[in-house]
ZAVEXRO-314260 format. One line per 4 residues: number of its first residue (from 1); their letters; for each residue x, y negated, z of C-alpha. Coordinates in nm, 4 decimals, decimal comma. Example, Ala and Ser with C-alpha at 12.3 -4.5 7.8 and 13.67 -1.06 7.14 Angstrom:
REM residues 2
1) as) 1,2300:0,4500:0,7800; 1,3670:0,1060:0,7140;
END
This chain:
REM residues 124
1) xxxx) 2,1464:11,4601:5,4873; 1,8196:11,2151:5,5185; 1,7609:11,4149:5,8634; 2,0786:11,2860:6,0018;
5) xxxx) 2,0451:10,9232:5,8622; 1,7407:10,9334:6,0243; 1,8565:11,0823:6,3440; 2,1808:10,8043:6,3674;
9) xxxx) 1,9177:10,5183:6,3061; 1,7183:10,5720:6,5941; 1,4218:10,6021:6,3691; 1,4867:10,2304:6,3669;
13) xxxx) 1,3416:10,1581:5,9689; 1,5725:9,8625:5,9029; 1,8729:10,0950:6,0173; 1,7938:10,3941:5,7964;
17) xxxx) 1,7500:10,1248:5,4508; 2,1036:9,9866:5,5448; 2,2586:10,3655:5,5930; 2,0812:10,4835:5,2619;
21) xxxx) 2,1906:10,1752:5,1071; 2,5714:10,1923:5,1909; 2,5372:10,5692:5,1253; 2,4046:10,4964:4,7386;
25) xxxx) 2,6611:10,2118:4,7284; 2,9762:10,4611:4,8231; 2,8385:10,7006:4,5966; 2,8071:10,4367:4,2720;
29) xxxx) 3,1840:10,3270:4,3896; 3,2769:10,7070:4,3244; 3,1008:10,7472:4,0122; 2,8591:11,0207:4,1674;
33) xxxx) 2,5342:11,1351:4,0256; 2,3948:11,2180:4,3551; 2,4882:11,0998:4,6947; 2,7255:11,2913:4,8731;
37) xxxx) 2,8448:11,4313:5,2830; 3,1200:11,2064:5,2137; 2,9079:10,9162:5,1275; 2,6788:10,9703:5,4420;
41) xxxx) 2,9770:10,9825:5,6438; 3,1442:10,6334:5,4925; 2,7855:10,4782:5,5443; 2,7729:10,6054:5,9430;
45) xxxx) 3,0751:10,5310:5,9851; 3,0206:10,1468:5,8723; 2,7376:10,1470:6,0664; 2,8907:10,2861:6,3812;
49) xxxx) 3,1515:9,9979:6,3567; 2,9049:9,6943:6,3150; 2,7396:9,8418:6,6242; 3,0990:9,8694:6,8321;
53) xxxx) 3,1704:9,5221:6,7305; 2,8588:9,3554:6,9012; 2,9050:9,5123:7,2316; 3,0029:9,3178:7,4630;
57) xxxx) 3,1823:9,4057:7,8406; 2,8714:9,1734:8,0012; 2,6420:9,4692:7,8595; 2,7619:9,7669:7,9557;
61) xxxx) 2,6114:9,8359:8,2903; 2,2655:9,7298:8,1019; 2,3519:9,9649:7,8539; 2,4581:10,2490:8,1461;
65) xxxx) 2,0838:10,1556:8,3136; 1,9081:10,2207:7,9920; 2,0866:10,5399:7,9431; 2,0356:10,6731:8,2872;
69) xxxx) 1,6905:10,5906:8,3637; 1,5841:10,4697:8,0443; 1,4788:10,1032:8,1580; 1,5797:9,8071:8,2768;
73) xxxx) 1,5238:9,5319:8,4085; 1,3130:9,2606:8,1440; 1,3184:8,9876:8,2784; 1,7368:8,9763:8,2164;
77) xxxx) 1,8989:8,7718:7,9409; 2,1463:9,0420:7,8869; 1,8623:9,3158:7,8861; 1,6827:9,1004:7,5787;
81) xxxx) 2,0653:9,0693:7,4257; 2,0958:9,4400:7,4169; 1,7091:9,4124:7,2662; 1,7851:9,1438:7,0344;
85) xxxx) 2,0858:9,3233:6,8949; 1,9403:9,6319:6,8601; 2,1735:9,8285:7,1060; 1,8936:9,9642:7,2696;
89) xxxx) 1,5631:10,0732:7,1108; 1,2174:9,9882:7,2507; 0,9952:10,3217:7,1624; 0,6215:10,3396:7,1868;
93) xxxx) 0,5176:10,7293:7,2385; 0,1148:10,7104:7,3037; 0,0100:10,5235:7,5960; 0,3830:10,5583:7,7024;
97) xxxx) 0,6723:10,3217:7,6324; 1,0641:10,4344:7,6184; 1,3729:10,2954:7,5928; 1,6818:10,4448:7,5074;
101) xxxx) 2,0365:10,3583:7,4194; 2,1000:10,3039:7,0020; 2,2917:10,6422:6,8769; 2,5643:10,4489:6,7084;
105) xxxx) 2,6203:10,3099:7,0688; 2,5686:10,5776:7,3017; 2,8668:10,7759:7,0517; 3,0212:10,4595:6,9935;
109) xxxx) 3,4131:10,4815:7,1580; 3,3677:10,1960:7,3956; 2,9903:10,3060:7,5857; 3,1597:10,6772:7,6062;
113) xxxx) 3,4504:10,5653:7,8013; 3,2744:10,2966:8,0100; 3,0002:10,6262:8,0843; 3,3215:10,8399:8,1897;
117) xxxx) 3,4675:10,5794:8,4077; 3,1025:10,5293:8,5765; 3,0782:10,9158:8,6388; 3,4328:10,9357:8,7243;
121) xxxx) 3,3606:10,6520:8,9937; 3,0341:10,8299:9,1095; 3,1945:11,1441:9,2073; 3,4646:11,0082:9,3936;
END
């Protein structure tokens, strides 16, 4: 169970306290000893929603250039939005830097059909 809180976080450390922490709170609400699937899935599923809530339409083709080609441009108010708001995660790997989408948002309902409607629009 940690190995998926940890995957759905984005490794981000302040992500995987909050999912742990609902998780722990859903299972003290049930009366459980030890933390449960069901209790992950509540806490994700919180999660999941707080991220869907703070996407906005203006940052969805920043959010389609990150995914794609895993950059953007920085020098953009709506790229240091997406930054900001953690919708996109800045990773250092060595000498390298990435950037890639947050996982709540690239599953989130909204990014998924915006992404179909871009690749539906690309291959027409």
């Amino acid at each position: 169970m940690i190995n998926r809180l940890i995957d759905v976080s984005g490794g981000h450390i302040s992500d995987l306290l909050l999912l742990v922490r609902e998780a722990v709170l859903e299972a003290q609400i049930d009366g459980a000893d030890k933390i449960a699937e069901a209790h992950v899935n509540r806490s994700i599923r919180s999660r999941a929603l707080e991220y869907t809530r703070l996407i906005e339409s203006s940052y969805l083709d920043t959010l389609w250039d990150v995914d794609q080609f895993k950059t953007a441009q920085s020098n953009n108010d709506v790229y240091r939005a997406v930054i900001f708001k953690r919708l996109a995660l800045e990773y250092i790997c060595g000498n390298d830097n990435r950037l890639d989408l947050h996982p709540l948002v690239a599953a989130s309902e909204v990014y998924r059909r915006y992404k179909e409607a871009k690749v539906n629009e690309s291959n027409n």
